[in-house]
mmCIF file as gemmi writes it, N, C-alpha and C atoms, coordinates in Angstrom:
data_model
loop_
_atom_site.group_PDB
_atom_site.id
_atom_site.type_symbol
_atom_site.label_atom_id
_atom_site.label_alt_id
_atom_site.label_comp_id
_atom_site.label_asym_id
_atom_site.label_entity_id
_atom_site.label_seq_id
_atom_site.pdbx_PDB_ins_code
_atom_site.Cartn_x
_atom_site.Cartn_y
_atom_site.Cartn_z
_atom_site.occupancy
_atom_site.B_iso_or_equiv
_atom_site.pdbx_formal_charge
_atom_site.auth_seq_id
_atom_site.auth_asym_id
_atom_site.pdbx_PDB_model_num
ATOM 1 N N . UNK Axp A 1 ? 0.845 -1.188 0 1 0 ? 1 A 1
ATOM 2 C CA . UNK Axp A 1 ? 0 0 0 1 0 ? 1 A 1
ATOM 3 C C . UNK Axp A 1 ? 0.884 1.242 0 1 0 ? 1 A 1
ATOM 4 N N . UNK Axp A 2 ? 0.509 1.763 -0.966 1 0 ? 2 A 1
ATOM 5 C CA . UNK Axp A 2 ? 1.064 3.066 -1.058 1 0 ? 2 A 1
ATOM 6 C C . UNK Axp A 2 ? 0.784 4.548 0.169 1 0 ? 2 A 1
ATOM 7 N N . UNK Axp A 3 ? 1.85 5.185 0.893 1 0 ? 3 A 1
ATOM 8 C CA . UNK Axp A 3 ? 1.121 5.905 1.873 1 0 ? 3 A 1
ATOM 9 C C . UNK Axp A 3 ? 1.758 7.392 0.723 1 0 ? 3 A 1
ATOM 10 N N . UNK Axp A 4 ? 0.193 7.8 0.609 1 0 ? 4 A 1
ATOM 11 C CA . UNK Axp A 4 ? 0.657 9.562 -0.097 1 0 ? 4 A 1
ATOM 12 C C . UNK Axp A 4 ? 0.319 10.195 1.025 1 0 ? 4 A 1
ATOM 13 N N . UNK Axp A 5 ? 1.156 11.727 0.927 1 0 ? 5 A 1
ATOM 14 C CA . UNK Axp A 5 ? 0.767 12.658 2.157 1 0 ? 5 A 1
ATOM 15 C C . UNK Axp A 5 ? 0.74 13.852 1.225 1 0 ? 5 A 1
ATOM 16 N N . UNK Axp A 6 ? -0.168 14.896 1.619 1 0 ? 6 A 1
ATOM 17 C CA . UNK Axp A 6 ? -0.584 16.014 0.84 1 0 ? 6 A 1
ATOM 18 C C . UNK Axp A 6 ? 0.308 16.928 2.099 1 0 ? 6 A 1
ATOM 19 N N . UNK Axp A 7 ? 0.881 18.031 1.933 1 0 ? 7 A 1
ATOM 20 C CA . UNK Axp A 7 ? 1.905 18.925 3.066 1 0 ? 7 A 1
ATOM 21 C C . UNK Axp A 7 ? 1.069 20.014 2.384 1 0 ? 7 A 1
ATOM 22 N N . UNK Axp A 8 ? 0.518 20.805 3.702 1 0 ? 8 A 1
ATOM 23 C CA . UNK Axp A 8 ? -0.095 22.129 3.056 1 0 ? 8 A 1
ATOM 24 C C . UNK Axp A 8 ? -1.193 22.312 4.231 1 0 ? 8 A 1
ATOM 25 N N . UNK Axp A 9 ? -1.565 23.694 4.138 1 0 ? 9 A 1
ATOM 26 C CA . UNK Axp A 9 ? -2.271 24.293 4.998 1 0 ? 9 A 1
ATOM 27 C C . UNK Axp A 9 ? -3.672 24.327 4.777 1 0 ? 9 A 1
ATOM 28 N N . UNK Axp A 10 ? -4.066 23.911 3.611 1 0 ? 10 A 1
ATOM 29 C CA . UNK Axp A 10 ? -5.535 23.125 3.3 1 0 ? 10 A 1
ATOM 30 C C . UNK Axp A 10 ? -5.54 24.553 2.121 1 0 ? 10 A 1
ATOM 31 N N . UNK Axp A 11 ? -5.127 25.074 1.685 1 0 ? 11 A 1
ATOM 32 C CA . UNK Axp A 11 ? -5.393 25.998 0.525 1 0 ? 11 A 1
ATOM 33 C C . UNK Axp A 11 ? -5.773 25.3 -0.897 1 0 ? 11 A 1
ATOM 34 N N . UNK Axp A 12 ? -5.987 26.21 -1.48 1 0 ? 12 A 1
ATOM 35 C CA . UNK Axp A 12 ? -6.991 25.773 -2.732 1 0 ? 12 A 1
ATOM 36 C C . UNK Axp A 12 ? -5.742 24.915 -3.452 1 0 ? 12 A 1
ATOM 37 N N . UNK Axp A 13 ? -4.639 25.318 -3.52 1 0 ? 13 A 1
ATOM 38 C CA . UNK Axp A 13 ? -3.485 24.594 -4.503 1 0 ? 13 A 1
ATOM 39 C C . UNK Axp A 13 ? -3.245 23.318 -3.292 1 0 ? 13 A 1
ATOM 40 N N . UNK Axp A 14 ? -2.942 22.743 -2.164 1 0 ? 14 A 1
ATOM 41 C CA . UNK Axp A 14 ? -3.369 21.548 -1.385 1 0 ? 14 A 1
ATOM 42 C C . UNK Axp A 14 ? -4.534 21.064 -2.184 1 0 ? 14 A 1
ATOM 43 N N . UNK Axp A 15 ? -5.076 21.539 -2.158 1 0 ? 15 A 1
ATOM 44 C CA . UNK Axp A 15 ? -6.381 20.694 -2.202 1 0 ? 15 A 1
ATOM 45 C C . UNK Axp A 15 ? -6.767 20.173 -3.914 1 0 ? 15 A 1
ATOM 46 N N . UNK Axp A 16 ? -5.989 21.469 -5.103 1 0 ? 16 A 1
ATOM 47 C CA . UNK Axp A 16 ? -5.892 20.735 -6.096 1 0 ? 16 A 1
ATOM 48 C C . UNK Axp A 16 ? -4.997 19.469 -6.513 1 0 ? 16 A 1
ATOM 49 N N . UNK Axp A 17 ? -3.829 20.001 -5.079 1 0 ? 17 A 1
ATOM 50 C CA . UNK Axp A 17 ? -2.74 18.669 -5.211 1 0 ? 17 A 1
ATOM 51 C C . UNK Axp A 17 ? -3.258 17.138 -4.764 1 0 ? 17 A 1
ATOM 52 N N . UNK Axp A 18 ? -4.087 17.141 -3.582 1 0 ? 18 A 1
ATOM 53 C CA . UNK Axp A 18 ? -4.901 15.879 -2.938 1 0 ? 18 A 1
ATOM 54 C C . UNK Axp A 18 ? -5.466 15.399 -4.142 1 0 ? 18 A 1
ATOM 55 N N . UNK Axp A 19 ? -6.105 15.955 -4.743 1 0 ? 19 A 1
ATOM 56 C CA . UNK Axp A 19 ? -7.085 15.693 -5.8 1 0 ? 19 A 1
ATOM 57 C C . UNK Axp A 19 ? -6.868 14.626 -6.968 1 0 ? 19 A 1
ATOM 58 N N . UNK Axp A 20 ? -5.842 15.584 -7.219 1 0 ? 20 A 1
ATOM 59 C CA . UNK Axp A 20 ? -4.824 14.825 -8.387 1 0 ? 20 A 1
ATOM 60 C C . UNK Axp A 20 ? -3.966 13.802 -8.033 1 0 ? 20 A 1
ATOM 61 N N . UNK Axp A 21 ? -3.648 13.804 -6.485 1 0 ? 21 A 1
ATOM 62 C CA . UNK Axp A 21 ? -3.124 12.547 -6.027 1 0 ? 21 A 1
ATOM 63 C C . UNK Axp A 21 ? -3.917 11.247 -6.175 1 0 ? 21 A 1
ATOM 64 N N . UNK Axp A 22 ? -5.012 11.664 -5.477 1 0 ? 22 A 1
ATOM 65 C CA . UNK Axp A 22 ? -6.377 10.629 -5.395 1 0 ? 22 A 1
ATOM 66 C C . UNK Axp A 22 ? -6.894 10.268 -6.6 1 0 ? 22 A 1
ATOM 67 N N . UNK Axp A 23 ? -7.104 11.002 -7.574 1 0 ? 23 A 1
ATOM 68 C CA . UNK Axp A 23 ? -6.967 11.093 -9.241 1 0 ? 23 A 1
ATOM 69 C C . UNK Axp A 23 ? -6.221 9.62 -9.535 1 0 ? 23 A 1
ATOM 70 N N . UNK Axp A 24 ? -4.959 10.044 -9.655 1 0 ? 24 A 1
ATOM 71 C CA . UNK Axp A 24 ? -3.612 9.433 -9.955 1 0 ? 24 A 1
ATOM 72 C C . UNK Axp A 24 ? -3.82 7.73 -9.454 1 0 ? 24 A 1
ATOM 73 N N . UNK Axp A 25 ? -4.121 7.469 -8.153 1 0 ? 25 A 1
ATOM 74 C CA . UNK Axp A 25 ? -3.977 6.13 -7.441 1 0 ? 25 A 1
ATOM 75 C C . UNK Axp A 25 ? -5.233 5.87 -7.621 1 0 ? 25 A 1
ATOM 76 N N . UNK Axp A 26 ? -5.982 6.445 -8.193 1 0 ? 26 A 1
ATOM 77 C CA . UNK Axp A 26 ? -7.422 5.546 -8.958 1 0 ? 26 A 1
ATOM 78 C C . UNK Axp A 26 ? -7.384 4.522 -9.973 1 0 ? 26 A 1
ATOM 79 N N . UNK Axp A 27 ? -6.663 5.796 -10.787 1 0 ? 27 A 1
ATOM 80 C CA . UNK Axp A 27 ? -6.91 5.523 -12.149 1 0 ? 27 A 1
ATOM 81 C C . UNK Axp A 27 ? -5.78 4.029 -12.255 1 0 ? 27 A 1
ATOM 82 N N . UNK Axp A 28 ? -4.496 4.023 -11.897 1 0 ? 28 A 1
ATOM 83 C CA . UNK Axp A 28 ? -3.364 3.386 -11.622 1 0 ? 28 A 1
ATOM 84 C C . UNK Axp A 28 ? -4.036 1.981 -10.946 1 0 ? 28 A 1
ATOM 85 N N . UNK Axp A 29 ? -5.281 1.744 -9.81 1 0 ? 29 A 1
ATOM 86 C CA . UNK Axp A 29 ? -5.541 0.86 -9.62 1 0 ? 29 A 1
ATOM 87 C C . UNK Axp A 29 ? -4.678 0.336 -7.909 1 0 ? 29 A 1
ATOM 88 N N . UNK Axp A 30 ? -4.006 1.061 -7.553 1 0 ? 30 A 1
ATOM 89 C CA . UNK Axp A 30 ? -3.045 0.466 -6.636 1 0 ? 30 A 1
ATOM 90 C C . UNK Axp A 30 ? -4.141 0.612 -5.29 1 0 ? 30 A 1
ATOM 91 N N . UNK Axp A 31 ? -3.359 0.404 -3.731 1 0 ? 31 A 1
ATOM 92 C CA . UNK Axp A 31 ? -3.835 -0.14 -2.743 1 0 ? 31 A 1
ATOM 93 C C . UNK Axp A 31 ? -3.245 1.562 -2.52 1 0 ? 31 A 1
ATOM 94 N N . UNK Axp A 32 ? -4.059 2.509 -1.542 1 0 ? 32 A 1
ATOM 95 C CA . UNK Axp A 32 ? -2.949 3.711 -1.063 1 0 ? 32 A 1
ATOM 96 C C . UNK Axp A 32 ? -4.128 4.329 0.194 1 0 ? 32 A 1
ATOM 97 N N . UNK Axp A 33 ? -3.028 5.104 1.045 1 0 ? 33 A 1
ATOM 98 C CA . UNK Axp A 33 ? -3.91 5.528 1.809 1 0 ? 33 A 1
ATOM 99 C C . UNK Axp A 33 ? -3.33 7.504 1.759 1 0 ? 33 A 1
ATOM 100 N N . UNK Axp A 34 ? -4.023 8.119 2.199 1 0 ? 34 A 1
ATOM 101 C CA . UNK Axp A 34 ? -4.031 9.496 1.804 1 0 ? 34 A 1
ATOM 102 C C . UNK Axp A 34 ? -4.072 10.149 2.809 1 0 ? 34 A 1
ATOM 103 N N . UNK Axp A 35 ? -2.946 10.856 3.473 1 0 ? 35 A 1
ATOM 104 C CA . UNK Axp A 35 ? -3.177 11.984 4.386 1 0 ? 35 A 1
ATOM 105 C C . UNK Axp A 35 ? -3.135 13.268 3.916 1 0 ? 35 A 1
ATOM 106 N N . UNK Axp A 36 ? -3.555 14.029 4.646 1 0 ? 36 A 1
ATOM 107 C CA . UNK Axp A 36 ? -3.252 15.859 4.632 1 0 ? 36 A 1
ATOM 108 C C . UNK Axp A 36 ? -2.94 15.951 5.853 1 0 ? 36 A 1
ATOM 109 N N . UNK Axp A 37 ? -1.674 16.237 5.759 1 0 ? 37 A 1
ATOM 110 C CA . UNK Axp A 37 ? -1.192 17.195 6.926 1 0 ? 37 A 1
ATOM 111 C C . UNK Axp A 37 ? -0.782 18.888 6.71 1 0 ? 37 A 1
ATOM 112 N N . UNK Axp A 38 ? -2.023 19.063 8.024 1 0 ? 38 A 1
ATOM 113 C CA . UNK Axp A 38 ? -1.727 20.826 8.062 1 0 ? 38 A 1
ATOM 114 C C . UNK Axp A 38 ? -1.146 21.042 8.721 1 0 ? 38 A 1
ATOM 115 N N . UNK Axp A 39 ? -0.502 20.46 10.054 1 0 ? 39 A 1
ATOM 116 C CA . UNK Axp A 39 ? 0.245 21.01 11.336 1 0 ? 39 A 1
ATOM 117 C C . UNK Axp A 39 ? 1.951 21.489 10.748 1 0 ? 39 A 1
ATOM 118 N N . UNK Axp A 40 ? 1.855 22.58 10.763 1 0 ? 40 A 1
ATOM 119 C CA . UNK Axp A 40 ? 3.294 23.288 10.155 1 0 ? 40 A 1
ATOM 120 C C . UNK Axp A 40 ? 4.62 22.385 10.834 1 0 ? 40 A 1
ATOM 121 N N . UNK Axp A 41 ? 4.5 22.118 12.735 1 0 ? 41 A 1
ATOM 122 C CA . UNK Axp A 41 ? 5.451 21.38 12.871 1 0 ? 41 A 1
ATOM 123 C C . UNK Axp A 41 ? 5.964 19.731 11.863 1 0 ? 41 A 1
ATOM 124 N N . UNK Axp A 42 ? 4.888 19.303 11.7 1 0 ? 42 A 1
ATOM 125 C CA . UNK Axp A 42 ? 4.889 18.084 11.088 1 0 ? 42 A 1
ATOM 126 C C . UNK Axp A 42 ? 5.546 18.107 9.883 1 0 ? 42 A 1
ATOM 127 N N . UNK Axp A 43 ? 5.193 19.25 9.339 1 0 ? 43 A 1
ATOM 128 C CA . UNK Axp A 43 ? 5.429 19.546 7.642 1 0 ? 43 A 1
ATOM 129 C C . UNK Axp A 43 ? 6.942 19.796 7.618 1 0 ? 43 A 1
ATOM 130 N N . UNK Axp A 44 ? 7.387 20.712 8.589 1 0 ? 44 A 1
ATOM 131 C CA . UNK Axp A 44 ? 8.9 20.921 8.994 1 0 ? 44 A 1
ATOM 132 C C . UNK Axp A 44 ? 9.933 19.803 9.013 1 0 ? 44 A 1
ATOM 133 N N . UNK Axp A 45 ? 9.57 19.017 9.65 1 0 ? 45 A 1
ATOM 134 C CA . UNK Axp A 45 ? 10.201 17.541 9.995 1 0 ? 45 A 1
ATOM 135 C C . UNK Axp A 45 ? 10.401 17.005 8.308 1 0 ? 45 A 1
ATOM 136 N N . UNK Axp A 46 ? 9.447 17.514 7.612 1 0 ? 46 A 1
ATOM 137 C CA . UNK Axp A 46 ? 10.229 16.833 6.602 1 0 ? 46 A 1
ATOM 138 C C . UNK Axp A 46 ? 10.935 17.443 5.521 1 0 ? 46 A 1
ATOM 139 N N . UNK Axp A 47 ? 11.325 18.924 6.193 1 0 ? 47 A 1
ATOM 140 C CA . UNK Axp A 47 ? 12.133 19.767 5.442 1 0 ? 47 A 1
ATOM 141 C C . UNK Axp A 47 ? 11.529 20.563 4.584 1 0 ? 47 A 1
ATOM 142 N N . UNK Axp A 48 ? 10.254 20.921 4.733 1 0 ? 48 A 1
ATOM 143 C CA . UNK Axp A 48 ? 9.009 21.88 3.491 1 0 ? 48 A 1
ATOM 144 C C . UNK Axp A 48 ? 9.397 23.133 4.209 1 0 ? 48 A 1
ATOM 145 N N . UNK Axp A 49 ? 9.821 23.634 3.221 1 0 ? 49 A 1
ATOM 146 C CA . UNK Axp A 49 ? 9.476 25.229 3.151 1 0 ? 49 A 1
ATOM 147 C C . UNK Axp A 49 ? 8.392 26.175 2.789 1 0 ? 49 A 1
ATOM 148 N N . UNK Axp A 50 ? 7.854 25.429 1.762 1 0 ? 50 A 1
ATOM 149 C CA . UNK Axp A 50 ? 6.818 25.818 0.715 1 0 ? 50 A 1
ATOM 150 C C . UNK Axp A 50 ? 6.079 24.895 0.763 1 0 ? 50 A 1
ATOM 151 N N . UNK Axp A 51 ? 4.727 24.923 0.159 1 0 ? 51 A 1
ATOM 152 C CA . UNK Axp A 51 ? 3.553 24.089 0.287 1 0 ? 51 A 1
ATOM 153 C C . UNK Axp A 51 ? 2.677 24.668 -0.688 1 0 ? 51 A 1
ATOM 154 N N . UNK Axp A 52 ? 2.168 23.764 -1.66 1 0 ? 52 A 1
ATOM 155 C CA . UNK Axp A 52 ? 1.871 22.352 -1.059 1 0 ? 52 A 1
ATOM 156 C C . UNK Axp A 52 ? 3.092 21.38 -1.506 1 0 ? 52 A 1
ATOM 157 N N . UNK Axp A 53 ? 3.162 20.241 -0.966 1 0 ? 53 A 1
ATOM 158 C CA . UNK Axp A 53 ? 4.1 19.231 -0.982 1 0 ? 53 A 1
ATOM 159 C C . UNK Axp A 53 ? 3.556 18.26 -1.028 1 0 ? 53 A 1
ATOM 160 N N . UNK Axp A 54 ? 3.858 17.065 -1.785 1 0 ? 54 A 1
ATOM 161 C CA . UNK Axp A 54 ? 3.971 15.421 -2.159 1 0 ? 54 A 1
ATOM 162 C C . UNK Axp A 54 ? 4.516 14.642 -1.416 1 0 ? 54 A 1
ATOM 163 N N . UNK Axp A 55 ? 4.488 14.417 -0.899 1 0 ? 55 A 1
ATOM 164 C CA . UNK Axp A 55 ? 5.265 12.939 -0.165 1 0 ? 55 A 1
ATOM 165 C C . UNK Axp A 55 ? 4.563 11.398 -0.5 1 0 ? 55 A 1
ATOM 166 N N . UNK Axp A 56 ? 5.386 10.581 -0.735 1 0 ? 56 A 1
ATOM 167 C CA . UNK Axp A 56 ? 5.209 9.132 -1.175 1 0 ? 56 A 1
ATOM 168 C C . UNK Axp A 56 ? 6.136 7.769 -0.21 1 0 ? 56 A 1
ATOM 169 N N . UNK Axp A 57 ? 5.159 6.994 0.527 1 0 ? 57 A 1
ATOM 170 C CA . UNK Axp A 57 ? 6.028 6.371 1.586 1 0 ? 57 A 1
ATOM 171 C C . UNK Axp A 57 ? 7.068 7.039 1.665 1 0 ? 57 A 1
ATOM 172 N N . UNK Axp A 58 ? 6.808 8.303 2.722 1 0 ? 58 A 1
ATOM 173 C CA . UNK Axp A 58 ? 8.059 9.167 3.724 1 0 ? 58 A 1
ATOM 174 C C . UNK Axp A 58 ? 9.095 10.074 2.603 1 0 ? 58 A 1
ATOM 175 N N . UNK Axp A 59 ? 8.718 9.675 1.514 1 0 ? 59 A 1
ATOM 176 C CA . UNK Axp A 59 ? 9.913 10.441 0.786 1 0 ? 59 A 1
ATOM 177 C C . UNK Axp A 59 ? 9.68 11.522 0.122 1 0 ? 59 A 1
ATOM 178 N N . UNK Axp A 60 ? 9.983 12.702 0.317 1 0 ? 60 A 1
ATOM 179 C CA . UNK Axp A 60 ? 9.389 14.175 -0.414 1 0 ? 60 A 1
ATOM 180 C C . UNK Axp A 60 ? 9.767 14.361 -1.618 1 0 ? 60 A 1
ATOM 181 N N . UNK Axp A 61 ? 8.59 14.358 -2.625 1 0 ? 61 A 1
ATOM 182 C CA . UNK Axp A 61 ? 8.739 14.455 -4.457 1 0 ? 61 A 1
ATOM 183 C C . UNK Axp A 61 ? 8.65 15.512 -5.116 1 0 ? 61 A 1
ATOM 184 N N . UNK Axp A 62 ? 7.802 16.442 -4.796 1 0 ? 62 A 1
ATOM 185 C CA . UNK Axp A 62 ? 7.219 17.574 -5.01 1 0 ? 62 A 1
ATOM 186 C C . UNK Axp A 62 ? 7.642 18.576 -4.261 1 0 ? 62 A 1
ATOM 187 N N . UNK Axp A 63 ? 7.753 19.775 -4.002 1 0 ? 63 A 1
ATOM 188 C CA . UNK Axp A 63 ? 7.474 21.255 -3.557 1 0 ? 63 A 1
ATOM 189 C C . UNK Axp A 63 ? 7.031 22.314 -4.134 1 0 ? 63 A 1
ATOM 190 N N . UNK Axp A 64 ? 5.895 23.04 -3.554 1 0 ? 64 A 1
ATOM 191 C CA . UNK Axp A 64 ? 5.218 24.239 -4.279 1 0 ? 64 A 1
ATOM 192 C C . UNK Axp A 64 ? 4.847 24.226 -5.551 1 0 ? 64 A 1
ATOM 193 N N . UNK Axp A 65 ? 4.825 22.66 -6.062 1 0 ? 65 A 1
ATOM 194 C CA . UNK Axp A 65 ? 3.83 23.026 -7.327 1 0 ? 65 A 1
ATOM 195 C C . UNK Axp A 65 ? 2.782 21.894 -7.185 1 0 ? 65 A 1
ATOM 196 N N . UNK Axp A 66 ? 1.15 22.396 -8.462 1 0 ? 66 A 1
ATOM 197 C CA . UNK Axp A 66 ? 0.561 21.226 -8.634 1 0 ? 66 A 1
ATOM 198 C C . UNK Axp A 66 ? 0.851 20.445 -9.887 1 0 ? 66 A 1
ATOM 199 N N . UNK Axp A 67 ? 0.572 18.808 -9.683 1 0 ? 67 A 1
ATOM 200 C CA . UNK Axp A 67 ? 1.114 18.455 -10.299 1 0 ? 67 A 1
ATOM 201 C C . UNK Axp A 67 ? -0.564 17.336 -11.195 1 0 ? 67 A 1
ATOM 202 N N . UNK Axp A 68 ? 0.032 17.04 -12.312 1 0 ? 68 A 1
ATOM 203 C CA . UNK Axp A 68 ? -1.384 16.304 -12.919 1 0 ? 68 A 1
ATOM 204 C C . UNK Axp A 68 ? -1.312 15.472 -12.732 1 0 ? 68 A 1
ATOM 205 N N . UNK Axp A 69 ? -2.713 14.339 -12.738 1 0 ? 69 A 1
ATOM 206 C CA . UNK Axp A 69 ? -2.645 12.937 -12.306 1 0 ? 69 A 1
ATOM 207 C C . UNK Axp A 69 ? -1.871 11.975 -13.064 1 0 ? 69 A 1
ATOM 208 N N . UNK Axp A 70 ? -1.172 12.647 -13.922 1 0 ? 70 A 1
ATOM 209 C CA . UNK Axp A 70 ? 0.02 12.366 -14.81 1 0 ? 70 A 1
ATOM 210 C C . UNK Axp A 70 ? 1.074 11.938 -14.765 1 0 ? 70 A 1
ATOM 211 N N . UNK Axp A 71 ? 1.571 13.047 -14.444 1 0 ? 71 A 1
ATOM 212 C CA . UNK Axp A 71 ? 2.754 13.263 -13.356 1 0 ? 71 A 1
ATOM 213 C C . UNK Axp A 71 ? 2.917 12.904 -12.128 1 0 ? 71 A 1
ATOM 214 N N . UNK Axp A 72 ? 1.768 12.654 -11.721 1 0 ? 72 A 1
ATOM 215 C CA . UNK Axp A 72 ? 1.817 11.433 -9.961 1 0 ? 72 A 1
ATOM 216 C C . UNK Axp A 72 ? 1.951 10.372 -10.175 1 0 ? 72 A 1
ATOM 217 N N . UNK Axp A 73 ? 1.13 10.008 -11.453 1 0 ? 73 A 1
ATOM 218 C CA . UNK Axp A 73 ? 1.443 8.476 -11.789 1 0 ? 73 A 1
ATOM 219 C C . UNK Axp A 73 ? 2.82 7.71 -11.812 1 0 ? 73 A 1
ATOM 220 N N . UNK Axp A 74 ? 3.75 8.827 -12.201 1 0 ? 74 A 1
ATOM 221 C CA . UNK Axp A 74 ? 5.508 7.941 -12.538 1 0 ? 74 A 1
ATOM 222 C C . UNK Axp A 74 ? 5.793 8.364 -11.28 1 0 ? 74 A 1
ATOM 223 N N . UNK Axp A 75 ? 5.226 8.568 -10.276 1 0 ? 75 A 1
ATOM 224 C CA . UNK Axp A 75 ? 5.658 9.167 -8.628 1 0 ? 75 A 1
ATOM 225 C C . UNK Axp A 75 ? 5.723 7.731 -7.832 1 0 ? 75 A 1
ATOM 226 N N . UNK Axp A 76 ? 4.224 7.157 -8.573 1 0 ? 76 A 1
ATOM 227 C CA . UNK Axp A 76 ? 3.669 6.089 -7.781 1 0 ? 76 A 1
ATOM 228 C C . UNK Axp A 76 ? 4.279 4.803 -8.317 1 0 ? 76 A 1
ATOM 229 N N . UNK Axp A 77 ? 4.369 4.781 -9.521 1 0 ? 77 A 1
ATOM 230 C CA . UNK Axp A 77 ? 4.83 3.016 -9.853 1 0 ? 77 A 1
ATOM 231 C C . UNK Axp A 77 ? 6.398 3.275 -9.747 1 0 ? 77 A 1
């Protein structure tokens, strides 16, 4: 199972990024589970400056941009 994490303060670009995440691990078919984390300490810990952010089992892919369910796809396999 894939763990995605959305990093962001719940703003409209978060929330287009969740989207397209959830998008992405649909369409792809895989097993995944989906957080949003807003707590700034949390987001820190994994070195975000900017937001929104990608993370894929623990590992940060993305910063400050959105990305298409496209482009998440070669994130995920």
């Amino acid at each position: 199972m894939k763990k995605i994490q959305i990093l962001g303060s719940g703003c409209s670009k978060c929330k287009a990024l969740a989207l397209s995440a959830e998008t992405a691990a649909k369409e792809m078919g895989i097993e995944y589970q989906i957080e949003k984390v807003t707590d700034i300490k949390e987001i820190m810990k994994f070195g975000v400056m900017m937001t929104p952010a990608l993370v894929v089992d623990g590992q940060v892919k993305v910063v400050g941009k959105i990305l298409s369910p496209e482009q998440i796809k070669a994130m995920l396999s």
